[in-house]
C-alpha angles and dihedrals in degrees: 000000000000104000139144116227107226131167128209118239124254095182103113083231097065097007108163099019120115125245147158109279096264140155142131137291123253123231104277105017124120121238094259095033082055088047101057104036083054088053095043093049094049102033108021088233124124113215151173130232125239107190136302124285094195162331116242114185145166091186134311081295086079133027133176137199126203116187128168102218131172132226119265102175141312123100127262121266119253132194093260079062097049106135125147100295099062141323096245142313131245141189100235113201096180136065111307086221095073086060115086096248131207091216133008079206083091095052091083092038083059086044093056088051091051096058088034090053087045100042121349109234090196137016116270108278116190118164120272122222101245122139118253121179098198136015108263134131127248105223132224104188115178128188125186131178126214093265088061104248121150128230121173124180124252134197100214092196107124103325120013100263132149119275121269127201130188126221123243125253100207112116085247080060107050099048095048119078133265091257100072099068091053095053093046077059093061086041100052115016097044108022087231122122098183113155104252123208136244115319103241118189115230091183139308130227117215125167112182114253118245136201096320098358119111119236109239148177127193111197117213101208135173118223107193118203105214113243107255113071092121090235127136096200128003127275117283103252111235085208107089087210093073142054140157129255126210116227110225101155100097099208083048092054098047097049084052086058101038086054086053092072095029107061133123108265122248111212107188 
């Protein structure tokens, strides 16, 4: 059957009004352990998640997953059931507009399952649990010419690897968005102000932080440069830590610029 779980609120601000199953992370708690405690609370399902929709963000202050999952077990929760955490719980076939809703801002998360469901416009990307310290963004940063060469940009510290940068932790910071540290990286690092595309996320690693560990993501995002710089090659880096490297493998290449177009979306 094609249904939409909900849940109806129990919070005294929006009590009575339908929603996605949603809520915060505890301290400690990985990404998908958080998903599907929040579903099971609120809906009494267990489920599984697919992939990620999206990434919505206002910063590294605030941070929001969006997964399409689907349901593995449990039963769904009834009024004789209300408690805290949500009223009840229903499989909705119509249109979600007809409910009384608690916010519009889910109407274009459920677009973005419906074209997922019907053609996938990326691979499923779910987090990995690999540890992060801070909360920075590993860079792919591509750069072609019209004649269809293939530059990407390398840190050349240790091992070639792609640049990572880590977000700030001032209150300015982490309110801004996670766009602004990559572009001081263009401005600074590599005395270049393009106007770079849309920030597309290729996957992210995330292990929860236990006693004395710091709780870390590290975000794998795609920056694409617009063709039409009128540039042959890119420009030379005056960082010594970075260069660029030309792709030659032709499978290589083609799988850089396939991942250009089929990346998870960031919604700031």
């Amino acid at each position: 059957q094609d249904a939409l779980l909900l849940v109806q609120e129990a919070k005294p601000e929006c009590r009575g009004r339908w929603y996605l199953p949603a809520g915060r992370m505890e301290p400690g708690e990985g990404i998908v352990a958080a998903l599907q405690r929040e579903v099971k609370e609120e809906s009494g399902l267990e489920c599984e998640p697919l992939t990620l929709l999206v990434l919505e963000e206002r910063g590294p202050a605030w941070i929001r997953f969006a997964f399409l999952a689907r349901a593995t077990g449990g039963t769904l929760k009834t009024l004789e059931e209300a408690d805290a955490e949500s009223l009840q719980a229903t499989w909705w076939p119509g249109d979600p507009r007809a409910l009384p809703l608690r916010s519009l801002d889910i109407l274009p998360v459920l677009d973005l399952a419906a074209r997922y469901r019907r053609s996938p416009p990326h691979p499923p990307t779910l987090p990995r649990e690999l540890p992060c310290s801070p909360l920075c963004l590993r860079l792919l940063l591509p750069f072609a010419n019209a004649a269809g060469d293939l530059w990407v940009l390398l840190a050349t510290a240790g091992t070639p690897r792609l640049p990572v940068v880590a977000c700030g932790t001032s209150p300015s910071e982490l309110r801004a968005g996670l766009r602004p540290p990559l572009l001081r990286l263009l401005r600074d690092c590599l005395a270049w102000d393009p106007q770079p595309g849309a920030l597309g996320l290729l996957g992210l690693q995330h292990r929860p932080g236990g006693s004395g560990e710091t709780d870390g993501i590290c975000f794998n995002v795609v920056l694409s440069i617009p063709p039409g710089s009128q540039r042959d090659e890119p420009p030379e880096p005056r960082d010594p830590a970075l260069r660029w490297w030309q792709v030659r493998e032709e499978r290589l290449r083609g799988r850089i610029l396939q991942r250009l177009s089929a990346a998870v979306p960031v919604r700031s």
